[in-house]
N, C-alpha and C positions, 0 to 999 in steps of 0.2 A: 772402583777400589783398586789399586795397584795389585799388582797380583807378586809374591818372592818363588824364584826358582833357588832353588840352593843347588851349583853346580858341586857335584861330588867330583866330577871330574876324573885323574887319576891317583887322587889322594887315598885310595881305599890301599898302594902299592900292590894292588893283583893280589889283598885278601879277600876274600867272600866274609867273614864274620864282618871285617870292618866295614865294606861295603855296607852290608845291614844295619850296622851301629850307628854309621852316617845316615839311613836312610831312614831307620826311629828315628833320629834325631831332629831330621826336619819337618818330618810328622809331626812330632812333639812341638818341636817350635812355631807350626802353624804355616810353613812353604806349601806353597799351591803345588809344588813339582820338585823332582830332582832329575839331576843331568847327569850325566855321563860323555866320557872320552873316549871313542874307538878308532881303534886304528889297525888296518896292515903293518906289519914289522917291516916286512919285504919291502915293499913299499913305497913307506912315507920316508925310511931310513936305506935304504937301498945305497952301498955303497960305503955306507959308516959301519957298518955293523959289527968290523973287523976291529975298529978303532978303540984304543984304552978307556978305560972308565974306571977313571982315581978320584970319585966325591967320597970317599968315606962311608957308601952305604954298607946299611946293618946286614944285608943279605946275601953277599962276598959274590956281587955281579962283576964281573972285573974287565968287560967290553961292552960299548954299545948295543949289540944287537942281544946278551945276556942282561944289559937292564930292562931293554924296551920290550922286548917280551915278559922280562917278570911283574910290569907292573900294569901288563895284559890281561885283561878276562877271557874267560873264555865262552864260546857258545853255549855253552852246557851254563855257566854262571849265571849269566844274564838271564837263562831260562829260568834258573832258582829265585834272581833277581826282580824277574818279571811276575812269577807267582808273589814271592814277600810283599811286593808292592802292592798288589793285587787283594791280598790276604790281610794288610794295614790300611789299607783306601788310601793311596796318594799314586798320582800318575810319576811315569818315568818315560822320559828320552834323552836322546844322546845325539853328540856331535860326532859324524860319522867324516874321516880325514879322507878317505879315497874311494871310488866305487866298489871296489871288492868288499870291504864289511861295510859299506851302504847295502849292495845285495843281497849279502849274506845273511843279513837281519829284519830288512823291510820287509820280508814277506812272513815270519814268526812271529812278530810283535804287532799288536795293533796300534802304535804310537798315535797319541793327541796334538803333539806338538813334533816338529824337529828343527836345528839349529846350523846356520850356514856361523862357523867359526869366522876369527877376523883372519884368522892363515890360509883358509879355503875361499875366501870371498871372491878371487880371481880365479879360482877355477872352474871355468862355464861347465863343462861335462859332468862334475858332480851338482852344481846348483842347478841344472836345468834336471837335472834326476831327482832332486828334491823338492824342486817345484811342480814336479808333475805329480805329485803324493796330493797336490791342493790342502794338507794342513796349514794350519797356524805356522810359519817359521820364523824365530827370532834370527838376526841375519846382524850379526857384529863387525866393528867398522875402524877397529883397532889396526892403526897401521897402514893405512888405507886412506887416499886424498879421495875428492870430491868426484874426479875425473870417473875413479875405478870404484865408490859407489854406485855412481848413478848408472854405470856401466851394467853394472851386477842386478843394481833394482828392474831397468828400465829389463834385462833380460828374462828377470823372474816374474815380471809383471803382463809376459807374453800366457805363463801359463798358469801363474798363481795370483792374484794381489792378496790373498791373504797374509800378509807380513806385520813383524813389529821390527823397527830397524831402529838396535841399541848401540847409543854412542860408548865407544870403548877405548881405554889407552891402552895398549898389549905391554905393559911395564908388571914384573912382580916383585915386590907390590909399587906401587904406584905413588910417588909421593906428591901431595894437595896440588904442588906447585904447577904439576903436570895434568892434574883433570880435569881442566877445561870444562865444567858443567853445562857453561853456555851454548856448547856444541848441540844440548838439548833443544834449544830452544832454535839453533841453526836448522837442524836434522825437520823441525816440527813447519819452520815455512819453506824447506826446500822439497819436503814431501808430505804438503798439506792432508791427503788423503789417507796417509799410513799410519800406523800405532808406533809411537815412541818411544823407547826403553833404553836402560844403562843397565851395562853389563859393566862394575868397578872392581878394579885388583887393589884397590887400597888397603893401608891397616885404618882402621876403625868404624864406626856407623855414622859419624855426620854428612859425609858427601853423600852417603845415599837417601841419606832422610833428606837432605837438600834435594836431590833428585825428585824424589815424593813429590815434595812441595812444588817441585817444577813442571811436574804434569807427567813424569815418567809412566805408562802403565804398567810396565814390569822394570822387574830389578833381577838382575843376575847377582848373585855372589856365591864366590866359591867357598865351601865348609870345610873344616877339620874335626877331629876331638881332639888334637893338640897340635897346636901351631909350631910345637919344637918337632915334630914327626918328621921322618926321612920323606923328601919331595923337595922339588922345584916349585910347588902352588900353596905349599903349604904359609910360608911364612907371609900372603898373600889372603888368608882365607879368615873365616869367622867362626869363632867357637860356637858352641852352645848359648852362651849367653847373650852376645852379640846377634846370631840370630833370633834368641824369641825375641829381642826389644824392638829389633827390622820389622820382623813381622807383625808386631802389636802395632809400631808406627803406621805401618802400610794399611793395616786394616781399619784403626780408626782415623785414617787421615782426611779421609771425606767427611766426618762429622764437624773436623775441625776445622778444614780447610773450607766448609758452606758451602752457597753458590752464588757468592759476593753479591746480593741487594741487601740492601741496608732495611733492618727490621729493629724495632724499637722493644724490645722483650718488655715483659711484664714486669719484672723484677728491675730493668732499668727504670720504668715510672715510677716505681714505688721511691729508689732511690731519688729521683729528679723532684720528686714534691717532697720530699724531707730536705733535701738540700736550696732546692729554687726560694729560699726565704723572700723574695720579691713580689713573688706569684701567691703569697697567703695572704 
């Protein structure tokens, strides 16, 4: 069965309610997982941090390093985070951007999963740090040719094969013209051994139910409670509605989809001797 992560991402803007309201919410919609976005300020933004920041947010950040902190959690959050989750039964991990809050978390949380982003894919120092965790890691490929996957697999495959490597466009949102689905089906003979998934920034839910249909095992999408909300991901993301009907696909998609041999049901024979007027 496909399994849906609902990446929360940094859509919560470094609320802790909203955070939670996102993270009912994919509980409620039936996501296997949520994800989150951490990052160093210092950092990932090192250098910009001084730089103007005129998007009109509601929060009156009015440089770089005042927005990228405000839409920061904090240690103490994520501990709140981690309990809620905990306290609702739905796991939580997160894409960690640099080793300082990879360190700083790996050792307080007991993560199930973790996530090599498609911006971090070329960074060996953190992916061989997440590869020595031996979890499950989804490992996204947005942005990123053949060369500097197989680059990153064949690295991570020294100390984890545990991987799902999800085909990804890094567009938000992404439009049809750009998703490339078939890349599913690329990813699935050039790395016969590995679990195959799509992580999509699209507006709507048919590229991902095609993905289903394609053998995808997991599906990324990223959540909101409102797609008009202050963010970069938001107008990229999936309501509430949108995701329970992902998750309902995903879950009964193996009923639907069989295990292609051809079987003659019962109820087909019954039709076939009312109709086969030849045969009476």
């Amino acid at each position: 069965m496909t399994k849906i992560v609902a990446e929360i991402g940094i859509n919560h803007n470094g609320q802790i309610e909203l955070a939670k309201k996102m993270i009912a919410m994919a509980k409620y919609a039936g996501a296997a997982a949520v994800k989150f976005q951490v990052r160093d300020v210092d950092t990932v933004y090192a250098g910009q941090l001084d730089n103007p920041r005129n998007d009109g947010n509601p929060y009156g950040w009015k440089t770089v390093g005042e927005q990228k902190r405000g839409i920061e959690l904090t240690l103490d959050q994520y501990k709140e985070i981690n309990t809620f989750c905990e306290m609702i039964g739905i796991d939580w991990f997160a894409s960690f951007w640099d080793l300082k809050s990879f360190y700083d978390h790996i050792n307080l949380f007991d993560f199930k999963y973790h996530k090599i982003a498609s911006a971090m894919l070329t960074n060996s120092e953190l992916c061989e740090a997440v590869a020595a965790q031996g979890k499950l890691t989804f490992i996204s490929t947005g942005g990123c040719d053949l060369d500097e996957i197989d680059a990153c697999i064949d690295n991570f495959m020294k100390l984890n094969q545990n991987i799902c490597i999800m085909h990804c466009v890094s567009q938000y949102p992404c439009p049809d013209s750009d998703l490339n689905l078939n890349m599913i089906q690329t990813l699935r003979m050039r790395y016969p051994w590995a679990r195959i998934g799509y992580s999509g920034h699209e507006v709507g839910l048919y590229p991902s139910v095609m993905a289903i249909a394609m053998g995808a095992e997991w599906i990324e999408r990223h959540i909101t409670l409102d797609r008009s909300m202050y963010g970069s991901d938001q107008s990229a993301s999936m309501e509430i509605h949108g995701l329970q009907q992902l998750c309902s696909v995903a879950k009964n998609a193996g009923t639907i989809l069989g295990d292609g041999i051809k079987v003659v049901t019962d109820k087909e024979r019954q039709c076939m001797q009312k109709l086969r007027y030849w045969e009476q």
